[in-house]
VEXLUM-857087 format. One record per atom (N, C-alpha, C, O): atom name; x, y, z negated. Coordinates in pm, 1 decimal, padded with zeros to 6 digits. Last residue first. Layout:
BEGIN
at,u,v,w
CA,X,Y,Z
...
END
This chain:
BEGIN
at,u,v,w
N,00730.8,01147.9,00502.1
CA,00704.9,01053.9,00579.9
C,00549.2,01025.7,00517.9
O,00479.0,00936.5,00565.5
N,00913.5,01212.1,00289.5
CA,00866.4,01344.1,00435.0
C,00819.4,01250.7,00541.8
O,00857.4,01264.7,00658.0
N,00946.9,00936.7,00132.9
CA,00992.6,01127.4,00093.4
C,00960.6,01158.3,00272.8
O,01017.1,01090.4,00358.5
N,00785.1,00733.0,00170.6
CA,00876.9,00736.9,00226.6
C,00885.7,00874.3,00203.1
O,00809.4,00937.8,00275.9
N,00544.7,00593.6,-00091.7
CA,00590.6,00666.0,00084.3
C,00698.6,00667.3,00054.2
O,00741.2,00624.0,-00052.9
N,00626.7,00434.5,-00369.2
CA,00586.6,00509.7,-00289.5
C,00617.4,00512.7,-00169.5
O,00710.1,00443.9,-00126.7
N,00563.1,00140.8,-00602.0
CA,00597.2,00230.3,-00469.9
C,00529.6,00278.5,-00437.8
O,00409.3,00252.4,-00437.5
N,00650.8,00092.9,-00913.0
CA,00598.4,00150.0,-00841.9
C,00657.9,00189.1,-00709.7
O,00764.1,00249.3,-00694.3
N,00716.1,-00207.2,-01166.9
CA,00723.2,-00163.7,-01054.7
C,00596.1,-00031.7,-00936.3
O,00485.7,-00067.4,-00895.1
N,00747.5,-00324.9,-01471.4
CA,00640.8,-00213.4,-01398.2
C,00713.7,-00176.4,-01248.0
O,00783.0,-00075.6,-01262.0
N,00844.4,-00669.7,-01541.7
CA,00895.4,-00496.9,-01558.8
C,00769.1,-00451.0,-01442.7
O,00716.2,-00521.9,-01357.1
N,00821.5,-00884.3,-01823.8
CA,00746.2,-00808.8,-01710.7
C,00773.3,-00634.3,-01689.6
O,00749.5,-00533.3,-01755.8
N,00940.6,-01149.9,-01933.7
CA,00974.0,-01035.4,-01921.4
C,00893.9,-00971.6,-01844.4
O,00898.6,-01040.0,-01742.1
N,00900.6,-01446.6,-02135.0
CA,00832.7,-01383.4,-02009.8
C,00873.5,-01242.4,-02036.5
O,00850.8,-01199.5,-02149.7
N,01035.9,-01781.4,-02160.0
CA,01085.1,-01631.0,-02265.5
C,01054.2,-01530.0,-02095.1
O,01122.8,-01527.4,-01992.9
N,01123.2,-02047.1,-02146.4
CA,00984.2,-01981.4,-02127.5
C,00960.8,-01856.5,-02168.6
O,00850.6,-01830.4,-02216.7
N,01338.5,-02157.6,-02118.8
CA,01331.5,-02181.7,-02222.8
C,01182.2,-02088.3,-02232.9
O,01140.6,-02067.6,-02346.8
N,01447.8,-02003.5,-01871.5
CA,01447.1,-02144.7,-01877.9
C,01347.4,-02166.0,-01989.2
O,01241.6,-02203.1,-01938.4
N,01304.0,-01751.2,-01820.2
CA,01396.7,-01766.0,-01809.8
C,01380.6,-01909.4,-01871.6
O,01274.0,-01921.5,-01932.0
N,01095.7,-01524.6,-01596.7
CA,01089.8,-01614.7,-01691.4
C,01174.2,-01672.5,-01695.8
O,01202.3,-01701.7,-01579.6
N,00960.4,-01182.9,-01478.6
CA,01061.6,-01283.3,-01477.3
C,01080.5,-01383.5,-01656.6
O,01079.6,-01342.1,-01772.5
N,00805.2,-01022.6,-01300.7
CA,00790.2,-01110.6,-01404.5
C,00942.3,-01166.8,-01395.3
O,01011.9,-01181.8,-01294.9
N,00706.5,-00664.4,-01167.0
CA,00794.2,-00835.3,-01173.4
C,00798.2,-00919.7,-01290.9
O,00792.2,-00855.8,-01395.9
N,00405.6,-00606.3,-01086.7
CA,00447.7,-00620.0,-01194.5
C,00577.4,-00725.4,-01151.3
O,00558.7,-00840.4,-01111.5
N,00273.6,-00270.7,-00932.7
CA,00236.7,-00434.3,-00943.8
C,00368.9,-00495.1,-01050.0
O,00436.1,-00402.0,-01094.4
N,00128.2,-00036.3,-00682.6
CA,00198.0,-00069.0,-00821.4
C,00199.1,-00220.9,-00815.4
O,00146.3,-00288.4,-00727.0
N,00211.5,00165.1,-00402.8
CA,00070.5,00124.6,-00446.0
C,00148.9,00005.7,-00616.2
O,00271.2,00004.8,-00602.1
N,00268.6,00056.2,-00023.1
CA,00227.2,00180.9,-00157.1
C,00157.7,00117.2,-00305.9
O,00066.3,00034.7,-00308.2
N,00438.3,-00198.1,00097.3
CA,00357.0,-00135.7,00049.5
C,00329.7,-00020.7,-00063.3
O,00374.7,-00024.9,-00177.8
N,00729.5,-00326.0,-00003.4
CA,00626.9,-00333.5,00087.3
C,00540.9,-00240.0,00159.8
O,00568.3,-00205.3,00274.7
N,01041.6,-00344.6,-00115.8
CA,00879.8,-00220.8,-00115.6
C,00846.8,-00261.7,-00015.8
O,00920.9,-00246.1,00081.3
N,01185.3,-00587.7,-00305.2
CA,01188.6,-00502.1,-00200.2
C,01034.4,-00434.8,-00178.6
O,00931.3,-00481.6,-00226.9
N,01424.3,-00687.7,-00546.5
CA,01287.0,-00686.8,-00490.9
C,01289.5,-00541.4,-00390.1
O,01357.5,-00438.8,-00393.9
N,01640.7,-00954.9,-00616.9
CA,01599.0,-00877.5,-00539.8
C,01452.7,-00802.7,-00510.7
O,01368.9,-00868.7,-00449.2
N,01689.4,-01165.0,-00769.3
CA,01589.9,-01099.2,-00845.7
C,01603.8,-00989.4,-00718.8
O,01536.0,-00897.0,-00763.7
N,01782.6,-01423.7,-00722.4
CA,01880.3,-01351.7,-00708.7
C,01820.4,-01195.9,-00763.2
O,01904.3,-01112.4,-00796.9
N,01584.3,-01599.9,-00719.8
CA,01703.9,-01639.3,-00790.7
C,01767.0,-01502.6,-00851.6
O,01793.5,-01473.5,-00968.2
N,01330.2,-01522.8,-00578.8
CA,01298.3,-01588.0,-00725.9
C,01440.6,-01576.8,-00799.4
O,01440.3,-01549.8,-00919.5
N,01252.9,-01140.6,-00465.5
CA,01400.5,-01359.6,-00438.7
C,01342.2,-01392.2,-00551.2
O,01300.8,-01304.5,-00627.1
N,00991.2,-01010.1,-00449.7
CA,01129.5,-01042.9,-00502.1
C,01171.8,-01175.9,-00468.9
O,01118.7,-01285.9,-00453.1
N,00793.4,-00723.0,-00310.2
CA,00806.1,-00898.2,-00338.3
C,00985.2,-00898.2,-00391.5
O,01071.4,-00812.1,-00373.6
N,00516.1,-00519.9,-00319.1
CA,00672.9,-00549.7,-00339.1
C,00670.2,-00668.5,-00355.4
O,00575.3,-00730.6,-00403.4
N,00255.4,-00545.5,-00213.2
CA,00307.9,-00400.6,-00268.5
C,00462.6,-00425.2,-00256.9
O,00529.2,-00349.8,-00186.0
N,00197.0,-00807.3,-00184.0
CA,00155.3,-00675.1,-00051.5
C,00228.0,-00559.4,-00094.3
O,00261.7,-00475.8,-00010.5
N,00242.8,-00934.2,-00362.5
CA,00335.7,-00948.6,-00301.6
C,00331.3,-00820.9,-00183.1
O,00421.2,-00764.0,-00121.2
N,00259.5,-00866.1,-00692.9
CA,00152.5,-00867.2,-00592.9
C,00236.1,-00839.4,-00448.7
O,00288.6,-00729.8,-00429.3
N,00385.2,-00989.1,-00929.2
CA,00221.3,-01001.7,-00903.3
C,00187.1,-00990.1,-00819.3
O,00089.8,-01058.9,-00788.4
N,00680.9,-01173.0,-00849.7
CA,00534.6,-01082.1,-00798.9
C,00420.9,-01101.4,-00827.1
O,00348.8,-01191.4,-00783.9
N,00915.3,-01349.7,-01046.8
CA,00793.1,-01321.4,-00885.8
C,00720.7,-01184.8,-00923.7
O,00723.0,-01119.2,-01027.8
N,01227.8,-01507.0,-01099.8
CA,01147.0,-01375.0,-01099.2
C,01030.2,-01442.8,-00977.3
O,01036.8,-01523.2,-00884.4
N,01402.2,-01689.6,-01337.4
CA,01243.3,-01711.3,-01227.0
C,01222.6,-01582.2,-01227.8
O,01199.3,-01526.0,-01334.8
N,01689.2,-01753.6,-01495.5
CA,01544.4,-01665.5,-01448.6
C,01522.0,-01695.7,-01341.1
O,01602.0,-01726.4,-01252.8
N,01888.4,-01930.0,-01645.5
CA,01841.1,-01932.5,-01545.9
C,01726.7,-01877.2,-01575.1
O,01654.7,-01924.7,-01663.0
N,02073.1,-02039.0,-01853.4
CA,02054.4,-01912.7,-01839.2
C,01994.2,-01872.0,-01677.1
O,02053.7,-01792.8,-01604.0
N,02119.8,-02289.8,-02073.4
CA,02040.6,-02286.7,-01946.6
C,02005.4,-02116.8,-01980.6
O,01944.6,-02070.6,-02077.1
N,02255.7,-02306.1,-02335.4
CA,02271.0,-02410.5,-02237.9
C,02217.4,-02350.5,-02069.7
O,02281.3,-02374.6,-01967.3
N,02379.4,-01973.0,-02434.3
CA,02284.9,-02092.2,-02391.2
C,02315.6,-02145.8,-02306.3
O,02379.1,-02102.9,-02209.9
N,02556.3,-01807.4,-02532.8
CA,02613.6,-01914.6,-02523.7
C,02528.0,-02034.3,-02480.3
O,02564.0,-02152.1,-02480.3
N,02476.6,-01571.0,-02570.7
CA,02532.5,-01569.1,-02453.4
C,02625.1,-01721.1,-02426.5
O,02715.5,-01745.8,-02346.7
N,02071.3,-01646.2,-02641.3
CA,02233.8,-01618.8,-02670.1
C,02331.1,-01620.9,-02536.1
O,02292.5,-01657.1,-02425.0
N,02000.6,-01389.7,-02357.6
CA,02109.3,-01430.5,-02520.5
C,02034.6,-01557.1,-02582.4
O,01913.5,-01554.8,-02560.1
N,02059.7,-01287.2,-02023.3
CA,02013.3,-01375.7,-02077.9
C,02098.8,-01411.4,-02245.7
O,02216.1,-01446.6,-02257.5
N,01944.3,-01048.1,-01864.1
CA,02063.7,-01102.8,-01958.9
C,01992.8,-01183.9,-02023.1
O,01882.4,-01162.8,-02073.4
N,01940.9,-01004.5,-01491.3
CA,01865.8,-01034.7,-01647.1
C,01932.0,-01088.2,-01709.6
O,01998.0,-01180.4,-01661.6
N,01886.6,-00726.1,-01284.9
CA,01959.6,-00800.5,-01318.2
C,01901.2,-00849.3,-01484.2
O,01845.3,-00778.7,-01568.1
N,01731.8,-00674.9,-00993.4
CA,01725.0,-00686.8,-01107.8
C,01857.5,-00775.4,-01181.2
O,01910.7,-00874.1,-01130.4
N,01834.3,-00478.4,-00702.6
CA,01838.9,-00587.0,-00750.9
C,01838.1,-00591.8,-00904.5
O,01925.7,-00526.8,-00961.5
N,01623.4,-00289.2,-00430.8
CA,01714.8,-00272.7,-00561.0
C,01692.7,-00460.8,-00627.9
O,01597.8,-00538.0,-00614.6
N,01529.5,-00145.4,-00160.4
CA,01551.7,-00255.2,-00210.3
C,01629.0,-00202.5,-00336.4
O,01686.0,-00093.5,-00341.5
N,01256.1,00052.7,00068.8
CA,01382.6,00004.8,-00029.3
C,01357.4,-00094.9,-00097.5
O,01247.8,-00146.8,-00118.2
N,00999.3,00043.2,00208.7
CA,01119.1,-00024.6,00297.1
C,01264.1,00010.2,00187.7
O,01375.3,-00010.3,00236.4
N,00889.3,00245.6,00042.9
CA,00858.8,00183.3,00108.2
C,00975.9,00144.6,00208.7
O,01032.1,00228.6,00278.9
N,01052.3,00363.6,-00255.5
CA,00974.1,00403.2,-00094.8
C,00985.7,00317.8,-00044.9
O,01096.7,00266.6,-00059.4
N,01023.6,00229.7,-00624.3
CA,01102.1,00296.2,-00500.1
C,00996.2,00309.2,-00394.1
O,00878.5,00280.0,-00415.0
N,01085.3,00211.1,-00989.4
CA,01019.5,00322.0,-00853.2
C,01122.7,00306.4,-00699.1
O,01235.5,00347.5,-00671.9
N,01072.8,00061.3,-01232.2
CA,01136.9,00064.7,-01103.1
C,01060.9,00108.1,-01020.1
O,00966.8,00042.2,-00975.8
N,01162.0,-00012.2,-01545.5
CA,01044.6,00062.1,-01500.4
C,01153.0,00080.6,-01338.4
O,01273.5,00105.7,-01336.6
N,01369.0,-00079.3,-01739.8
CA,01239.2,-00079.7,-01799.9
C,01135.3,-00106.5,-01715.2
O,01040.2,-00179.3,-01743.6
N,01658.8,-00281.1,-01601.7
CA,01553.7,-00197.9,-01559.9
C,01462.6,-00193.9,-01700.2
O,01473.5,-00290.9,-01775.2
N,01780.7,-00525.6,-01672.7
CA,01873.5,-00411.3,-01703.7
C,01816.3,-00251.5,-01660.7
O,01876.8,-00144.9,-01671.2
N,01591.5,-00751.9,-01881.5
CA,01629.2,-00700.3,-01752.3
C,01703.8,-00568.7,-01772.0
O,01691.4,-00506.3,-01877.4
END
């Protein structure tokens, strides 16, 4: 993924992006989800994930050939909110 580690406030969005090598594979397709959907949830395709909730949880993402990535996601409040 083109993230380690993703912090955002509650009601932001940011989109994962995942490289997939070789850059010549048959099947370069990722599965993202949520550990925990109350905190942040993501598109399975398009890797979007968005802040729910306060509070931590994990995107996963798995790419055809079963190769598991898990990035750290944290949200917070809303800065002066």
């Amino acid at each position: 993924m083109d993230k380690t580690e993703l912090t955002l406030e509650v009601g932001q969005s940011d989109t994962l992006t995942a490289t997939v090598v070789p850059e010549n594979a048959e099947d370069k397709t990722v599965t993202f989800t949520s550990g925990n959907d109350k905190v942040a949830t993501v598109t399975p395709k398009q890797g979007k994930v968005t802040a729910v909730a306060k509070g931590a949880t994990e995107i996963e993402g798995v790419t055809a050939n079963g190769i598991v990535v898990k990035l750290p996601v944290t949200v917070t409040e809303p800065a002066g909110g």
